[in-house]
C-alpha positions in Angstrom: -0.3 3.5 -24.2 2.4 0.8 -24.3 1.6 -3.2 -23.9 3.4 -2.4 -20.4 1.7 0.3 -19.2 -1.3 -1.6 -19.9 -0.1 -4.6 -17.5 0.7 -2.2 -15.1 -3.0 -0.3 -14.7 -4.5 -3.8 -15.3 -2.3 -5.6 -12.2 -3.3 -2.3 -10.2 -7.1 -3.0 -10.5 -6.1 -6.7 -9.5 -3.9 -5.5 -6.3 -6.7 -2.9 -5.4 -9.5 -6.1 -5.9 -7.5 -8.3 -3.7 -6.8 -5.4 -1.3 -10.9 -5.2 -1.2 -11.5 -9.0 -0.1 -8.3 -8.8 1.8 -8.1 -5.6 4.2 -12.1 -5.0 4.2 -12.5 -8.5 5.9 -10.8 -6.5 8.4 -13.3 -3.4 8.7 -16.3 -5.6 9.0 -15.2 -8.9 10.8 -16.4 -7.8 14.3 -19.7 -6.7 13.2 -20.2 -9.5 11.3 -18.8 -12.1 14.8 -21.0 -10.0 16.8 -23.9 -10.8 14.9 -24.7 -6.6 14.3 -25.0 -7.5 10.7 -25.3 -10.6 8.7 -22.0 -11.4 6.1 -24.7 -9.8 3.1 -25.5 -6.8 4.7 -21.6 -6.5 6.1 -20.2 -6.5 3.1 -22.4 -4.6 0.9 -22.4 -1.9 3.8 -18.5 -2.2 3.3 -18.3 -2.1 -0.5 -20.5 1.2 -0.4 -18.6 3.1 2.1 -15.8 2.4 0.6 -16.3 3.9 -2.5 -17.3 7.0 -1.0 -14.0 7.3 1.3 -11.9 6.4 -2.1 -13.6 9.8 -3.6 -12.9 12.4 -1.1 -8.9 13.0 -0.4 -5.9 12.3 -3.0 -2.6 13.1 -0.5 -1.9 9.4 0.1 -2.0 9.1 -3.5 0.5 11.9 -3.8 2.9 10.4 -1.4 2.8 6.9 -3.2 3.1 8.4 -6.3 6.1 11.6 -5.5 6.8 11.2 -1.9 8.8 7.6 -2.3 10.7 7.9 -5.1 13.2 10.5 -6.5 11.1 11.8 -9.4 14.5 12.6 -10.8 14.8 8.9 -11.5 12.9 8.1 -14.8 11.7 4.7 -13.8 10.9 2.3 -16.7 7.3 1.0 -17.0 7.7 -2.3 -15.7 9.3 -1.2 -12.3 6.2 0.0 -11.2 4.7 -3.8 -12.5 7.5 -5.5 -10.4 6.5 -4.1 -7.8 2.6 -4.8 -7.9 3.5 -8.3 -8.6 5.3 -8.6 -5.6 2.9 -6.6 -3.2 0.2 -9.4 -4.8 1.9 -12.5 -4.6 2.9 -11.5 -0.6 -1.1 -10.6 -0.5 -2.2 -14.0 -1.7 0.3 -16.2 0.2 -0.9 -14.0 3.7 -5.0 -14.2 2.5 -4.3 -18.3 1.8 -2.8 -18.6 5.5 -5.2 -16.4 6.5 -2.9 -14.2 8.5 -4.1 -10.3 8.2 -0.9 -7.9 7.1 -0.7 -5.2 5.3 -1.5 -4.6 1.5 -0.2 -0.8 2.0 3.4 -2.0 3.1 3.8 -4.7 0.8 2.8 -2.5 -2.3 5.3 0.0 -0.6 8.2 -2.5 0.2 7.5 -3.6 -3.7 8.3 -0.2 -5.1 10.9 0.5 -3.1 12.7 -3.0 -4.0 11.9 -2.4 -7.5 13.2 0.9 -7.8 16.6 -0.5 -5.6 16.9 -2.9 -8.1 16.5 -0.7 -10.7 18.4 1.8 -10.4 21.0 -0.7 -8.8 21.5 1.3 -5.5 19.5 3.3 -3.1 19.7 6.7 -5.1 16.9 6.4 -6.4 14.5 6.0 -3.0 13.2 9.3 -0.9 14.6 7.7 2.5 13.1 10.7 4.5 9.8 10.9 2.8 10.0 6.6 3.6 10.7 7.3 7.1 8.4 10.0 7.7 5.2 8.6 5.9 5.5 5.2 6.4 8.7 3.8 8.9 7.7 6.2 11.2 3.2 5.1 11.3 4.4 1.6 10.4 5.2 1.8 14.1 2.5 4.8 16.2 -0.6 4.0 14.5 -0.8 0.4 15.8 0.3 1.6 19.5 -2.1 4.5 19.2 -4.8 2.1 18.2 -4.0 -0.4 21.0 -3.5 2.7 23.3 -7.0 4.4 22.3 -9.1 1.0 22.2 -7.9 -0.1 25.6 -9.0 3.1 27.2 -12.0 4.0 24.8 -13.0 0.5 26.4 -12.3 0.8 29.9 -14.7 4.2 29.8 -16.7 2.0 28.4 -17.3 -0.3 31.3 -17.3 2.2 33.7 -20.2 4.1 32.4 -22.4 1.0 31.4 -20.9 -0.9 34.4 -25.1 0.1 36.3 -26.9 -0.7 33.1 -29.0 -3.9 31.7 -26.3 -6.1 29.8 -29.2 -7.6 27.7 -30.2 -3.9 26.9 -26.4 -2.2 26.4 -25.4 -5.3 24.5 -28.4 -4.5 22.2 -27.9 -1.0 21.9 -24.2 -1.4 21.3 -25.3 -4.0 18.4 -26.8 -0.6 16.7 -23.9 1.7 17.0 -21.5 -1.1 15.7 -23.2 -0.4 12.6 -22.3 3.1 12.4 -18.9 2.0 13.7 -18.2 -0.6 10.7 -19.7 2.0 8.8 -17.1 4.6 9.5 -14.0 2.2 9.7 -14.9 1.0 5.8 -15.3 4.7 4.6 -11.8 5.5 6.4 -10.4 2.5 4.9 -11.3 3.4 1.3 -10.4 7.0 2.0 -6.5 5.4 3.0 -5.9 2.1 1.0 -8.1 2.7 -2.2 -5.6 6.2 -2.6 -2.1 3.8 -2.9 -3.4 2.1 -6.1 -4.9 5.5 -7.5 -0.9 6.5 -6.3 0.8 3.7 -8.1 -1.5 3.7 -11.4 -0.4 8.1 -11.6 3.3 7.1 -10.6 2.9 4.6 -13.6 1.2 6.8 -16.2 4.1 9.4 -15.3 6.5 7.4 -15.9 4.9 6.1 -19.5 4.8 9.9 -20.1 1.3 10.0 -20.2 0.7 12.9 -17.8 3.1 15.0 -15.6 3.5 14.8 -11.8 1.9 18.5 -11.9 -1.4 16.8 -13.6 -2.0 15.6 -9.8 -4.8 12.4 -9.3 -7.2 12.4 -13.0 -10.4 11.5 -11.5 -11.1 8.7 -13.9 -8.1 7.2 -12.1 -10.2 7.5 -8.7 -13.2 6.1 -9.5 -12.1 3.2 -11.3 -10.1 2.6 -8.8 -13.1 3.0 -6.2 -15.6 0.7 -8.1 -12.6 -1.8 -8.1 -12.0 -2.0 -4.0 -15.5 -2.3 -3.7 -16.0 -5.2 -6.1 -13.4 -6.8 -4.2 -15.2 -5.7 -1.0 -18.2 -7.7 -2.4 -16.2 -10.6 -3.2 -15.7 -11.1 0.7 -12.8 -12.2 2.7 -14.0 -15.0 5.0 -10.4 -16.7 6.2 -9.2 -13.3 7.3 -12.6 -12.2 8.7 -12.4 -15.5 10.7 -8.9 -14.5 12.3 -10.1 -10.6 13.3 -13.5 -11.9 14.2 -12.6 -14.7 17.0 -8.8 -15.3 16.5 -7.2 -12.4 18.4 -9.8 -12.0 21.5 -13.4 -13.0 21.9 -15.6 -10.0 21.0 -19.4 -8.7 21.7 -20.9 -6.3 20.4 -19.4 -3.8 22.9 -15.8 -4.3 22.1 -16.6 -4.8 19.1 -18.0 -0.8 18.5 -14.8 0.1 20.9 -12.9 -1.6 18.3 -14.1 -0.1 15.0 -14.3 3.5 16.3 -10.5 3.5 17.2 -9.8 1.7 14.5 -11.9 4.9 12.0 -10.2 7.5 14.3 -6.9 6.4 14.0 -7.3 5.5 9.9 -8.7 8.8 9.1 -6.4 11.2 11.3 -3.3 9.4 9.1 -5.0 9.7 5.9 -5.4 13.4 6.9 -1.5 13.3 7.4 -1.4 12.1 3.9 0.5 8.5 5.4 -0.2 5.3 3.6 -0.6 3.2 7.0 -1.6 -0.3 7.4 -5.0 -0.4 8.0 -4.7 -3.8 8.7 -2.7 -2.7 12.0 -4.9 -0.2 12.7 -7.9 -2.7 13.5 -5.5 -5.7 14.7 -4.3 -3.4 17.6 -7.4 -2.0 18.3 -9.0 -5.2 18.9 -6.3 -6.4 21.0 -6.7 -3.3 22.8 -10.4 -3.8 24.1 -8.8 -7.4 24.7 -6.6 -5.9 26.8 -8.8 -3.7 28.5 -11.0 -7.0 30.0 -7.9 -9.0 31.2 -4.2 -9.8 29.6 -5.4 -13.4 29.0 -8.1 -12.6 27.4 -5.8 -11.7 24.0 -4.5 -14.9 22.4 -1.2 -14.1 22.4 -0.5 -16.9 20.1 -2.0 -15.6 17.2 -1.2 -12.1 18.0 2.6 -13.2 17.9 1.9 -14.8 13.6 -0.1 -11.1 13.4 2.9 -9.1 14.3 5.6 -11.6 12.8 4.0 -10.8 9.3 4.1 -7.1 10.3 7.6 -6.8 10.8 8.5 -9.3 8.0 6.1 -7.4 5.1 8.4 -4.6 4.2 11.3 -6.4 3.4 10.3 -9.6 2.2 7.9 -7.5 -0.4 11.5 -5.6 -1.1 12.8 -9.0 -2.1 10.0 -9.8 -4.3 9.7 -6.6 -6.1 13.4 -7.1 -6.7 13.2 -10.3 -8.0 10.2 -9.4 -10.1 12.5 -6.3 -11.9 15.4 -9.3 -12.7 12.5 -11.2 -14.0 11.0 -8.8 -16.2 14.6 -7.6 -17.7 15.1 -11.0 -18.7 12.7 -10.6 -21.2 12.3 -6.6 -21.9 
């Protein structure tokens, strides 16, 4: 292997590290506000179940890897490096403001301004397969999550509305486990595949393997172990925001919450579509927000939460750009 290639499967494990403390925060945050779990248990529940989603589906990793770019183009080596660095640096500045956006669209937007750059022009991008996996849930999965929560909560209400609080609150506590549970499994079956994606795309274009050689499965467990790690190594700004800076939770939106949030991860990752799980569980929160009253969403911070949505694809274009000039300067 070249020193490149190297850099490029070592800045992988980084991103997928940093996508473990960054987007897991996410999965666990309202178990953890709701006092289901304590931070310890949360997080080890996390790092677990997300090593066993990473392990059981590869089509995400095939559309990062084939599905975005024209595997006609021979990409160099450090294209695929650009664009890691600039899906990292957008990860760190959003984790050190503690804003939660989305790891899968800023490695995306990445590759797809390193490959612009490049190739200088746009041949070299699958625009359909960019619209169709990504543009396209970039936009449905969050409204389906905020469309699912707000009525998985109402139906909520309406059936507990007779019932002990003290006793439904407690019994929701339990569930929330199994909730978190199955929103950390669905995450590492979605966001653990891009890095496994980008590390293949990487290895194919070193000429190591062939785009027929599909996933190697010492790619997917290393690349499992490593979101976990960063899984254990916690995400506490983030956790803060989804935990108490969108809407107040209980333990009752909270399992509302998390279940839309699994439902809506795994049905894409069966569609084989890198989606921001980060939206998927911002949406579905303000969903069960939404389901109590209008006021009871802070609108405020909901407004930075989208703002970094919209702004993640291209400003992670610009980056990964930049990054290709910067690297050419001294390859």
């Amino acid at each position: 292997m070249t020193t490149i290639l190297l850099c490029v499967i070592f800045f992988a494990l980084v991103f997928e590290f940093i996508n473990g403390f960054h987007d897991t925060a996410n999965s666990i945050a309202t178990t953890v506000f709701t006092k289901a779990l304590p931070v310890g248990g949360a997080i080890a529940l996390a790092s677990i179940m997300n090593f066993c989603g990473a392990l059981v589906a590869d089509d995400v990793a095939k559309t990062i890897s084939s599905g975005l770019v024209n595997p006609e183009i021979q990409l160099a080596e450090y294209v695929v490096l650009a664009a890691l660095l600039g899906a990292i640096t957008w990860n760190l500045f959003t984790w050190w403001k503690g804003i939660p956006s989305s790891s899968s669209h800023a490695l995306i937007g990445g590759l797809i301004g390193a490959t612009i750059a490049f190739t200088v022009g746009v041949q070299g991008v699958l625009w359909s397969g960019l619209l169709q996996k990504v543009v396209i849930p970039m936009f449905t999965s969050p409204l389906i999550g905020l469309v699912l929560a707000f009525f998985l909560m109402k139906l909520i209400c309406k059936f507990c509305a007779r019932l002990n609080h003290r006793k439904t609150s407690g019994v929701f506590l339990r569930l929330q486990i199994l909730s978190a549970a199955a929103v950390a499994f669905a995450h590492g079956s979605n966001d653990a595949q891009k890095t496994m994606g980008i590390i293949t795309l990487a290895l194919i274009a070193g000429g190591v393997i062939t785009a027929a050689d599909g996933i190697l499965l010492p790619v997917k467990i290393i690349c499992a172990f490593t979101m976990a790690a960063g899984t254990a190594a916690g995400g506490w700004r983030i956790m803060r925001t989804m935990g108490h800076g969108i809407t107040k939770l209980d333990s009752v939106k909270g399992f509302a919450a998390e279940t839309t949030s699994a439902i809506v991860i795994q049905v894409m990752t069966m569609l084989a579509a890198p989606i921001s799980t980060t939206q998927a569980i911002s949406s579905a929160v303000m969903g069960v927000g939404l389901a109590r009253r209008v006021s009871a969403v802070k609108w405020g911070k909901a407004k930075d939460i989208l703002t970094t949505w919209v702004l993640t694809l291209p400003a992670t274009m610009i980056l990964g750009a930049l990054f290709v000039f910067a690297i050419q300067i001294f390859v």
